[in-house]
C-alpha positions as CSV (number, residue, x, y, z in Angstrom):
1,X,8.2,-4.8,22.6
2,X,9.0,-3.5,19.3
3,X,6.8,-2.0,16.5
4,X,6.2,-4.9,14.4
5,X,5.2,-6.8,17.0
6,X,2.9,-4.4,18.5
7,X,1.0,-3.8,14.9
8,X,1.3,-7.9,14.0
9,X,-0.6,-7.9,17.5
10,X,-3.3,-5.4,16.7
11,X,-3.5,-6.7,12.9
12,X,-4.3,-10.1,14.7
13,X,-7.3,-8.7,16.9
14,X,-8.4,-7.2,14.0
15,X,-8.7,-10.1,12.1
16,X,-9.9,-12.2,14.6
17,X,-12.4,-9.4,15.5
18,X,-13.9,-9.3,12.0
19,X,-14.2,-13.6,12.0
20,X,-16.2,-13.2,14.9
21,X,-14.0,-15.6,16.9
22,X,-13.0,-15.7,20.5
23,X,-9.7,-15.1,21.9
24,X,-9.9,-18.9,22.9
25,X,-11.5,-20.0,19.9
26,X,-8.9,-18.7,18.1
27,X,-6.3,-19.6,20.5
28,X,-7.3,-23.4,20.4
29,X,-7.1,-23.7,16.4
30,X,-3.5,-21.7,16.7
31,X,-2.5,-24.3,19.4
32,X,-1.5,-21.6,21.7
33,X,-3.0,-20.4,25.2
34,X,-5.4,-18.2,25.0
35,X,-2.9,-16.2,27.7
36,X,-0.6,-16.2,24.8
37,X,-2.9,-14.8,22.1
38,X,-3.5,-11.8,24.4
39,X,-0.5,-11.0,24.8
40,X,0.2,-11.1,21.6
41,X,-3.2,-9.0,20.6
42,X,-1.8,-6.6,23.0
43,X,1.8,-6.3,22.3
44,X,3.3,-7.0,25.4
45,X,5.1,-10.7,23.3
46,X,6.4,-11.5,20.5
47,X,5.7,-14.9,18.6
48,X,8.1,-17.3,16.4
49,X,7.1,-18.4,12.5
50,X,6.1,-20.8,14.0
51,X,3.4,-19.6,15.9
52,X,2.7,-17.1,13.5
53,X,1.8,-19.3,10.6
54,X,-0.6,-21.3,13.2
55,X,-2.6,-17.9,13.9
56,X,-2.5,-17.0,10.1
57,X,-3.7,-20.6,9.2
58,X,-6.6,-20.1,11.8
59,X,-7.6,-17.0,11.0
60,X,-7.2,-18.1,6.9
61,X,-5.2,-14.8,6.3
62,X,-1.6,-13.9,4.6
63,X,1.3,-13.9,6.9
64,X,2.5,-10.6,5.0
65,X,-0.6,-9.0,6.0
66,X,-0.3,-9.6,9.7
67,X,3.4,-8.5,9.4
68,X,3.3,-5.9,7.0
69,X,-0.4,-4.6,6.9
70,X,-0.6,-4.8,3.0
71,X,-2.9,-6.7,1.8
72,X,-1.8,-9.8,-1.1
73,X,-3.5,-12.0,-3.0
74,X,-4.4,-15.2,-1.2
75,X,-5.2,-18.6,-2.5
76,X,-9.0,-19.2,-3.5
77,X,-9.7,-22.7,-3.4
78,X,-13.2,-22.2,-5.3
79,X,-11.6,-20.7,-7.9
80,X,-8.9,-23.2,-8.5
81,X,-11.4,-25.8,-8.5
82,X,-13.3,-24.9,-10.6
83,X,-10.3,-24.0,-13.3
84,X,-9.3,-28.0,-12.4
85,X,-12.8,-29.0,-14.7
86,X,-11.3,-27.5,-17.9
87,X,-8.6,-29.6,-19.8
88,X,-5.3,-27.6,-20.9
89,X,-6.8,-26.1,-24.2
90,X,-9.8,-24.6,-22.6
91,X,-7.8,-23.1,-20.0
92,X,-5.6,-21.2,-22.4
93,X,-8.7,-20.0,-23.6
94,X,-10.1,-18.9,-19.9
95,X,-6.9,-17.1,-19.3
96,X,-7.4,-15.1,-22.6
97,X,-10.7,-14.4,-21.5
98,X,-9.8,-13.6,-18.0
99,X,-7.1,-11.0,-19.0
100,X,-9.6,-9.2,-21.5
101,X,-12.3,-9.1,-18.7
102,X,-9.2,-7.5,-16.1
103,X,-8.2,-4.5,-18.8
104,X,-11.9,-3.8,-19.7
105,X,-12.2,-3.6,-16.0
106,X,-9.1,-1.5,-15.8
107,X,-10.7,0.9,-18.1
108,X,-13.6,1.2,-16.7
109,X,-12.3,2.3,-13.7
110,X,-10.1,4.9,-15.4
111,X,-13.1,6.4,-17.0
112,X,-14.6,6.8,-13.6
């Protein structure tokens, strides 16, 4: 099996390692076998978009990450909600605020 799929595979147990979820937990909410999962997990298949997304959704992590290994921002629901209470002119304002807060942080970490 090639390289990508034996890191996507390991990336996967990782993840699913960390959640605290079974191989057939996790194989049930991915609508795979659990058969399937461990040989993905273990590099011996590969796996369609398909299938991929499934696991990704399951394990609520980016499909880049389990490809890739970087890290990229995912979606937080929270947060969105909460922006949703503020009308249009007050979230102008938030983002104004939010981007001071980001390069104060950004310079605080520089000074570190």
């Amino acid at each position: 099996m090639t390289k990508i799929y034996v890191d996507a595979g390991e990336r996967i147990f990782l993840v699913r390692s960390m959640r605290g979820y079974t191989r057939e937990y996790l194989a049930e909410k991915a609508n795979i076998s659990s058969k399937f999962l461990y040989e993905i997990e273990t590099g011996k298949k590969g796996f369609s978009a398909d299938v991929l997304y499934h696991i990704c959704v399951a394990l609520d992590v980016n499909c880049d990450y389990i490809i890739t290994g970087k890290e990229e921002y995912t979606f937080d629901a929270k947060l969105a909600a909460t922006l949703q209470l503020f009308d249009k002119n007050q979230t102008e304002n938030l983002s104004i605020i939010l981007r001071a807060i980001y390069e104060i942080n950004n310079v605080l970490n520089q000074n570190n």
